[in-house]
Structures are given as structure tokens and as C-alpha cells.
DSSP file (Angstrom, degrees, kcal/mol; ACC not computed):
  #  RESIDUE AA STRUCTURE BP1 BP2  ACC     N-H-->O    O-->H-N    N-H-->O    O-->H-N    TCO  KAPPA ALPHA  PHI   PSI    X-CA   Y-CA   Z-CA
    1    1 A X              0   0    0      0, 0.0     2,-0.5     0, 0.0    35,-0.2   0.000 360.0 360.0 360.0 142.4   77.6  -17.8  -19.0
    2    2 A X        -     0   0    0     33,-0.1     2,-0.6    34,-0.0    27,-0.1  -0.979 360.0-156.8-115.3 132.4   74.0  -18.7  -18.3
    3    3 A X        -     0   0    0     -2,-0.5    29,-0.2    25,-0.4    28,-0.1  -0.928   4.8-151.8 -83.6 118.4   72.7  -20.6  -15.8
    4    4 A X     >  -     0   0    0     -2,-0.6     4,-1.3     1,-0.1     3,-0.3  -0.278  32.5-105.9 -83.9 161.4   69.6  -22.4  -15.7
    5    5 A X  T >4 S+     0   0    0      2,-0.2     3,-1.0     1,-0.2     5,-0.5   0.981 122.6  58.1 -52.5 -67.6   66.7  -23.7  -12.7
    6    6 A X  T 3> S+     0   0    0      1,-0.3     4,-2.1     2,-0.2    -1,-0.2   0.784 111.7  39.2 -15.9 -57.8   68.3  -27.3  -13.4
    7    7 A X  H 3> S+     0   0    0     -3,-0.3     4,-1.9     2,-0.2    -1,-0.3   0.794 114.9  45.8 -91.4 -21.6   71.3  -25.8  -12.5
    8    8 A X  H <X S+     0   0    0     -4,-1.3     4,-1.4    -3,-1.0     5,-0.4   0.967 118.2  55.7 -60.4 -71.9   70.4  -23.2   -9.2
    9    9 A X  H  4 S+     0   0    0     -4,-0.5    -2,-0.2     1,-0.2    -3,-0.1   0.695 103.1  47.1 -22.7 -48.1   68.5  -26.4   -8.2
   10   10 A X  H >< S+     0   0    0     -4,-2.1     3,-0.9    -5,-0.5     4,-0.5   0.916 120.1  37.5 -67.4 -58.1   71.3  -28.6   -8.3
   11   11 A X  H 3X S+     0   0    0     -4,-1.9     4,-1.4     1,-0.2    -2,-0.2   0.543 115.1  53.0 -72.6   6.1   73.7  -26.2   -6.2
   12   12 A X  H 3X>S+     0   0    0     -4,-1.4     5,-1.9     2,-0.2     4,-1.0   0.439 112.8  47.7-115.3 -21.9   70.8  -25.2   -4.0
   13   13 A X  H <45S+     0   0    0     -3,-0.9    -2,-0.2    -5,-0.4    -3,-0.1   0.423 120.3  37.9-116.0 -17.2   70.4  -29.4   -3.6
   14   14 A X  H  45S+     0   0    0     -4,-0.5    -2,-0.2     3,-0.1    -3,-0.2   0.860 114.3  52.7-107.7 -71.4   74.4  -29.6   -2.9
   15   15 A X  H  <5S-     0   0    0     -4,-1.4    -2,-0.2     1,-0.2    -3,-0.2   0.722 109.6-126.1 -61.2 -38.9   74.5  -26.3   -0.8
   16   16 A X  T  <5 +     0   0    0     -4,-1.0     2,-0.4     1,-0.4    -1,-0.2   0.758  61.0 149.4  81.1  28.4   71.5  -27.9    1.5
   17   17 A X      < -     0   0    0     -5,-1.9     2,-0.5    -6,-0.0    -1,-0.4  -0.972  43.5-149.0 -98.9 117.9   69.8  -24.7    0.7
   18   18 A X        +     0   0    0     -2,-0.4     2,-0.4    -5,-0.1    -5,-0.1  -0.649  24.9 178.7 -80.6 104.0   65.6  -25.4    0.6
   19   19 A X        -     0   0    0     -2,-0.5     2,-0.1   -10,-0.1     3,-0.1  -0.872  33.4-116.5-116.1 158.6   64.8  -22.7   -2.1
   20   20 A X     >  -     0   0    0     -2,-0.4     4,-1.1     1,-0.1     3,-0.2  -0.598  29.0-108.2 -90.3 166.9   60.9  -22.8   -2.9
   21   21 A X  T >4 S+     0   0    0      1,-0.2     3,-2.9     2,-0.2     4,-0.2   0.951 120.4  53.9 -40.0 -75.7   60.1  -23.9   -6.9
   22   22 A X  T 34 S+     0   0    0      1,-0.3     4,-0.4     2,-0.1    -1,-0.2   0.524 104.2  61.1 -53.9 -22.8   59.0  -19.9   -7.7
   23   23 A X  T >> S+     0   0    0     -3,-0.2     4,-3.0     1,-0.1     3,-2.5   0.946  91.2  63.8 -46.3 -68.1   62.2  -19.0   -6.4
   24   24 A X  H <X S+     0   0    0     -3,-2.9     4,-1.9    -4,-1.1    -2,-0.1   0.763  92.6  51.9 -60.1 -37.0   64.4  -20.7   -8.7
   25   25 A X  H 3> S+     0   0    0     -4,-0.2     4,-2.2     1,-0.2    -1,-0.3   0.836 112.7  50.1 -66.5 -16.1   64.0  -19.3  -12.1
   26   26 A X  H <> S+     0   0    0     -3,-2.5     4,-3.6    -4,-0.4     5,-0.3   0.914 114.7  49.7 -74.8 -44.8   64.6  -15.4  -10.5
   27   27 A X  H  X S+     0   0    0     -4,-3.0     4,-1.6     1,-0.2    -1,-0.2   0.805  97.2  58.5 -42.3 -42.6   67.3  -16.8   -9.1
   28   28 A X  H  X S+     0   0    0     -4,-1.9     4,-0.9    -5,-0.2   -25,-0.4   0.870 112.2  44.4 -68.3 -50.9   68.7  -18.4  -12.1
   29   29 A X  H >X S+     0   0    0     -4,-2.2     4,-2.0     2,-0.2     3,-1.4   0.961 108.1  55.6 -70.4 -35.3   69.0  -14.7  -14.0
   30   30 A X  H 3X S+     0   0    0     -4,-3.6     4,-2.2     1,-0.3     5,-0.2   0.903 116.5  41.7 -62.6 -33.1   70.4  -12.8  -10.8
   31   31 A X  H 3X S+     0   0    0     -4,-1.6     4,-0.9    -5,-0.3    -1,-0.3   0.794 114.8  45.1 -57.1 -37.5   73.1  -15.7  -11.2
   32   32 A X  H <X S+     0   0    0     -3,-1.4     4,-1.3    -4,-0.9    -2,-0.2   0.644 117.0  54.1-109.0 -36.5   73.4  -15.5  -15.1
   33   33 A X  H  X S+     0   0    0     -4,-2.0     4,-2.3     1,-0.2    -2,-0.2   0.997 112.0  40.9 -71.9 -37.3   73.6  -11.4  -14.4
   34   34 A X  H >X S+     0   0    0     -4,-2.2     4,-5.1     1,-0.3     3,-0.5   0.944 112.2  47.7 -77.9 -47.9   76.2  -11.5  -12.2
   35   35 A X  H 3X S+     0   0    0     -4,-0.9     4,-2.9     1,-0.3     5,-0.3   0.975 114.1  59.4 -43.9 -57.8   78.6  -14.2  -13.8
   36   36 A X  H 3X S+     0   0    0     -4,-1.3     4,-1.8   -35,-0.2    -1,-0.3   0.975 102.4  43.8 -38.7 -45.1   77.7  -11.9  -16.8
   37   37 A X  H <X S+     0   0    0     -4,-2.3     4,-3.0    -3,-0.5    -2,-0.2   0.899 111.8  57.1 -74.0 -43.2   79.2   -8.7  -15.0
   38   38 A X  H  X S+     0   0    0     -4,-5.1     4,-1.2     2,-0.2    -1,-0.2   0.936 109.1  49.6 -59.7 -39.9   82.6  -11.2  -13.9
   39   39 A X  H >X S+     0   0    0     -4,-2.9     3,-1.4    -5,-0.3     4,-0.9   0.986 109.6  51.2 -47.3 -55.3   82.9  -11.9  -17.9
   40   40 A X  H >< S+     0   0    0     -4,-1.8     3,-2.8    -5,-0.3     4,-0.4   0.934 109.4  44.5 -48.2 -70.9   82.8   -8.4  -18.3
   41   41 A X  H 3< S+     0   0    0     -4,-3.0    -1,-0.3     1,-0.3    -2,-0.2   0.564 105.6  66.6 -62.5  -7.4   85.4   -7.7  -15.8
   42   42 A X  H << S+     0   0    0     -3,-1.4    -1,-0.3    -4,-1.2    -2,-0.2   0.458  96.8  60.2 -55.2 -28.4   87.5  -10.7  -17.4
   43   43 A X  S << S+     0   0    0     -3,-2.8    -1,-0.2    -4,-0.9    -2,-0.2   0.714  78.0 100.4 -98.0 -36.9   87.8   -8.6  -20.3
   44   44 A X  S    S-     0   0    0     -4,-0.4     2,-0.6    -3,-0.2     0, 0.0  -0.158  74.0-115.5 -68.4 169.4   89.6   -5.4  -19.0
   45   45 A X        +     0   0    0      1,-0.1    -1,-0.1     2,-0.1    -2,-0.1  -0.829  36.6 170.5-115.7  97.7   93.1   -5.1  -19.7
   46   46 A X    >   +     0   0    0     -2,-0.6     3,-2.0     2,-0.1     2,-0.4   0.036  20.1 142.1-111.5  36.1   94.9   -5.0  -16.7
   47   47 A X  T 3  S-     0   0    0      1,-0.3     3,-0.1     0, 0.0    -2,-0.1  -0.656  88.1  -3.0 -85.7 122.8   99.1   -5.2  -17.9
   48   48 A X  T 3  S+     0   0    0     -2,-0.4     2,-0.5     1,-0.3    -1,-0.3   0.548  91.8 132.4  61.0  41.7  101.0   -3.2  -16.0
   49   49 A X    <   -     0   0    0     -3,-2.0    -1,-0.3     0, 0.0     2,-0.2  -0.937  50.3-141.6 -98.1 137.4   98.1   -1.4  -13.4
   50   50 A X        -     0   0    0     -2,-0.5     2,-0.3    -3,-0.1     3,-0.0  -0.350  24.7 -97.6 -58.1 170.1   99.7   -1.9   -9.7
   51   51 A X        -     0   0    0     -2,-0.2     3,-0.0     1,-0.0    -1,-0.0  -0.842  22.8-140.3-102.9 140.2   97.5   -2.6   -7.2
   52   52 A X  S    S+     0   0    0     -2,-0.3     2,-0.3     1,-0.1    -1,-0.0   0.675  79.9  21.9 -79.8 -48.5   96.4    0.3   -5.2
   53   53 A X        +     0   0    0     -3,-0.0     2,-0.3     2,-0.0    -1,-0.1  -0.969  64.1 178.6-133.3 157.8   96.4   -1.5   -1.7
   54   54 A X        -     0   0    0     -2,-0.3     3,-0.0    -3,-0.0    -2,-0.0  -0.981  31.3-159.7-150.1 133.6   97.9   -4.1   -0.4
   55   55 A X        +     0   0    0     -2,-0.3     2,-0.5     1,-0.1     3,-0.3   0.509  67.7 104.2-114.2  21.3   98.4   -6.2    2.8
   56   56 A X  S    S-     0   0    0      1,-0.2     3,-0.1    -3,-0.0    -1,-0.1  -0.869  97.1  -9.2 -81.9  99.5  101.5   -7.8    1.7
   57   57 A X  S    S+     0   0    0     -2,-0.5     2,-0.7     1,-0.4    -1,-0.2   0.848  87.4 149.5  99.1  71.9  104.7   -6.7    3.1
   58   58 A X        -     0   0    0     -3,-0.3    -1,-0.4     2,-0.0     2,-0.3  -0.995  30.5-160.6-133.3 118.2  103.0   -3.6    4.9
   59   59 A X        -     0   0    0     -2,-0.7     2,-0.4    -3,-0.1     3,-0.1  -0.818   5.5-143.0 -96.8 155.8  105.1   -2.9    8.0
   60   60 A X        -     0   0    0     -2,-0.3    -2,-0.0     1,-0.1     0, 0.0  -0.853  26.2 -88.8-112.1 153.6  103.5   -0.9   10.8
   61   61 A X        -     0   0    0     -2,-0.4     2,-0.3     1,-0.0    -1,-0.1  -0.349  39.3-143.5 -52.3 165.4  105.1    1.8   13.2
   62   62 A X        -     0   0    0     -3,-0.1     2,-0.2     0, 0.0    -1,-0.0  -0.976  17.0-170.6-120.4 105.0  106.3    0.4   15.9
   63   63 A X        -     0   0    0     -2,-0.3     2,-0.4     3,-0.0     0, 0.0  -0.816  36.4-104.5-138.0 164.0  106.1    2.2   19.8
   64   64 A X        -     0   0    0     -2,-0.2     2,-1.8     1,-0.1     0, 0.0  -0.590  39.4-113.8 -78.0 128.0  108.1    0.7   23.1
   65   65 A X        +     0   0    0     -2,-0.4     2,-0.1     0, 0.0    -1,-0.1  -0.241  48.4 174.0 -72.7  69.8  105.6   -1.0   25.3
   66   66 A X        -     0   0    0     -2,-1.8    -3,-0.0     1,-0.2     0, 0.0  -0.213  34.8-125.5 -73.0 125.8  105.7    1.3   28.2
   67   67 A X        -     0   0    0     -2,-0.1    -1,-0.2     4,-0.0     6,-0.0  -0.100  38.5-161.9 -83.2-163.6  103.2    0.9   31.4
   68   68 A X    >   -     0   0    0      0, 0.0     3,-0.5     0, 0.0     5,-0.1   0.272  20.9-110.5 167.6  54.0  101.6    4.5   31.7
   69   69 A X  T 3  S+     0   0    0      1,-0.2    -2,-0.0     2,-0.1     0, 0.0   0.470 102.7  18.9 -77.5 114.0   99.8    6.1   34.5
   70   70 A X  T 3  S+     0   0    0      6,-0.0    -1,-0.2     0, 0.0     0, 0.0   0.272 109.1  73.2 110.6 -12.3   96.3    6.5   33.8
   71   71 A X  S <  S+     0   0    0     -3,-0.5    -2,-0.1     1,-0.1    -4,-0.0   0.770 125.9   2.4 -99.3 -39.4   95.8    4.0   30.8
   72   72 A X  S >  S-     0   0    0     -4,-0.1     3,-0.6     0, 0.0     4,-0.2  -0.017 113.8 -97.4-119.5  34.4   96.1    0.6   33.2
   73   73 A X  G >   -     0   0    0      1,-0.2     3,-3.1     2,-0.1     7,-0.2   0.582  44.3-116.5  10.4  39.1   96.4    2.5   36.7
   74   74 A X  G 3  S-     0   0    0      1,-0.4    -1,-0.2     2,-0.1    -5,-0.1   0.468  79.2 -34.1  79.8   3.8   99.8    2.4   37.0
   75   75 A X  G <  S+     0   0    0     -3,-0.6    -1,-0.4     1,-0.1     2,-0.3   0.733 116.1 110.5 103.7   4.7  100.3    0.6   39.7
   76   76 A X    <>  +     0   0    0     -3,-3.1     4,-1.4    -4,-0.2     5,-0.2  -0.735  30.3 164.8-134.4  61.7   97.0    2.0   41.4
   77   77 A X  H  >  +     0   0    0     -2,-0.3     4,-2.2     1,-0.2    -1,-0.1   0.789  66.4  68.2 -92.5  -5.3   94.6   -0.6   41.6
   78   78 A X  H  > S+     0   0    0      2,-0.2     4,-0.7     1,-0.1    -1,-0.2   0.974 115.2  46.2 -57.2 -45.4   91.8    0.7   44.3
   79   79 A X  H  4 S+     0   0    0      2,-0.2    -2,-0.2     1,-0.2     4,-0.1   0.800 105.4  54.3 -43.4 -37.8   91.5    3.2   40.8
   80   80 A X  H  < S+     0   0    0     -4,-1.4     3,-0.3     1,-0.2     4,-0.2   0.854 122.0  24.5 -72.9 -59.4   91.6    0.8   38.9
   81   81 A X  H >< S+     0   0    0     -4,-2.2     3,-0.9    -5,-0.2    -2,-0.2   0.513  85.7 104.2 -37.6 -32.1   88.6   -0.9   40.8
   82   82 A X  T 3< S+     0   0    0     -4,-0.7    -3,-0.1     1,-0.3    -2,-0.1   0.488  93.1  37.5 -84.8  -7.2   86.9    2.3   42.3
   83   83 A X  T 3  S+     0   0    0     -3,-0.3    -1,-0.3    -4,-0.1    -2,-0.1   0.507  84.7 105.9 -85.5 -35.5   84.0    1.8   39.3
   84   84 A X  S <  S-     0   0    0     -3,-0.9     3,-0.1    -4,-0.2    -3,-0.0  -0.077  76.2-132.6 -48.0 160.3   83.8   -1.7   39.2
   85   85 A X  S    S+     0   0    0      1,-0.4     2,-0.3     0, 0.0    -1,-0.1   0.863  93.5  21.8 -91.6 -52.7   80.1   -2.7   41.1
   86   86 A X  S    S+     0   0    0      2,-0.0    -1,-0.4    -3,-0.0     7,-0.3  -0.967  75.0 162.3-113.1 159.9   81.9   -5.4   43.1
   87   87 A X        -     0   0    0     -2,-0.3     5,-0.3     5,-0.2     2,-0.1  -0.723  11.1-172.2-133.4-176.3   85.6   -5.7   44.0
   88   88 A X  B >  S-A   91   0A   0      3,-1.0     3,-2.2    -2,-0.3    -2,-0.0  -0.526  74.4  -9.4-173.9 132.9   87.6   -7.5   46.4
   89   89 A X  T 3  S-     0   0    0      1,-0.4     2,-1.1    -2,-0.1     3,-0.1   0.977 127.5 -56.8  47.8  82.8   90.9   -7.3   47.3
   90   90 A X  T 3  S+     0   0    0      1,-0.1    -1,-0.4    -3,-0.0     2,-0.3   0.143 116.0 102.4  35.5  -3.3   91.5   -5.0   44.1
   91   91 A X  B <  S-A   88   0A   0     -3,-2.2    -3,-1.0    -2,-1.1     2,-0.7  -0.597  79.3-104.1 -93.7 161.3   90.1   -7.5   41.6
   92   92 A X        -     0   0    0     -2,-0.3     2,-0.6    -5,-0.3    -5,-0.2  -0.770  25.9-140.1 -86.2 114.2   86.9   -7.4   40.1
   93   93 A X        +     0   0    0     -2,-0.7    -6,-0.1    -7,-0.3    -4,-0.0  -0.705  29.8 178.0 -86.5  52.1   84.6   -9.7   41.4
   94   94 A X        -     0   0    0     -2,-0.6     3,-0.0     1,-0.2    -7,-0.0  -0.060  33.8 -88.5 -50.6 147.3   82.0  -11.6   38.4
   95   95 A X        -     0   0    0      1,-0.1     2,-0.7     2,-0.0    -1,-0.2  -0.212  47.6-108.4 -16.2 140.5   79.3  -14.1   38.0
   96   96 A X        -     0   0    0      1,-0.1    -1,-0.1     2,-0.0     0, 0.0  -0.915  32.9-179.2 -88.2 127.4   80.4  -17.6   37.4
   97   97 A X        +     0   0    0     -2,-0.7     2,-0.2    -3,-0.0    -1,-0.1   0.513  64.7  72.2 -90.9 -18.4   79.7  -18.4   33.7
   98   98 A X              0   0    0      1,-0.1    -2,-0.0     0, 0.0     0, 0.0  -0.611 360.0 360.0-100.8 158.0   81.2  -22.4   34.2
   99   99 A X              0   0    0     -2,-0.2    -1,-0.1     0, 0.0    -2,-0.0  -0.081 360.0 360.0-130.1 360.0   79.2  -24.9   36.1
């Protein structure tokens, strides 16, 4: 399929994309190659290839959600804190970002 400047103009004029004149005709073949390259791939014969990956029906392991001494302190929260630059009363202490 080829595409022409008329026709990069027109979707560049629907998209609300400001492409300069000298622009359009380069454009127009990188469009016409690539739609070329999709024919191409139109073409292969692809009865009875699986597909190689998938993320339909993919289950993942599974682990118990467990608390863990050393990943969230555990129950230890001056540790948990003892890095932060301010704290108070074990929380961490921020800028207000809202007005």
C-alpha cells in the first residue's frame, strides 16, 4: 500500500500533528515502507505455529504472606526509622506536598 503527502497531511491534520511541508513527502515513503514490510508479514503462513509466549492463563507461584524480621522490621520500628533524616514517634516525618 502506498501512501501519499495528501494522505500523511490529512492524518498529520486529524492527529493535530504540525509537520513542516519538507517533512511530508519523507514521511510519506517511511509510511509506504513500513505498511510494505506489514504486507509482507501478511503473507507468511502461520497454520498451526503456537505462540511462543503468552500472558493468558499463566499462573504464578504462589508463597504464604509471612511478616519477616529484617524485611519490614518485624515489629522493631526505632530500626525501622534509625535512617530516616527525621522521625517522630517511630514514623517518618515529611514535607507537606498538599496545601
Amino acid at each position: 500500500m502506498a501512501v501519499d503527502k495528501e494522505t500523511v497531511r490529512k492524518v498529520a491534520r486529524l492527529a493535530r500533528i504540525a509537520e513542516p511541508e519538507e517533512r511530508l513527502e519523507p514521511l510519506a515513503k517511511e509510511i509506504s515502507g513500513i505498511l510494505g514490510w506489514i504486507e509482507k508479514l501478511n503473507e507468511v503462513d502461520v497454520d498451526g505455529v503456537e505462540a511462543m509466549a503468552s500472558t493468558v492463563d499463566v499462573s504464578l507461584p504462589m508463597r504464604e504472606d509471612e511478616l519477616q524480621d529484617g524485611y519490614t522490621g518485624g515489629g522493631q520500628p526505632d530500626k525501622v526509622v534509625a535512617n530516616a533524616p527525621k522521625s517522630e514517634e517511630n514514623f517518618f516525618v515529611v514535607p507537606k506536598v498538599v496545601e
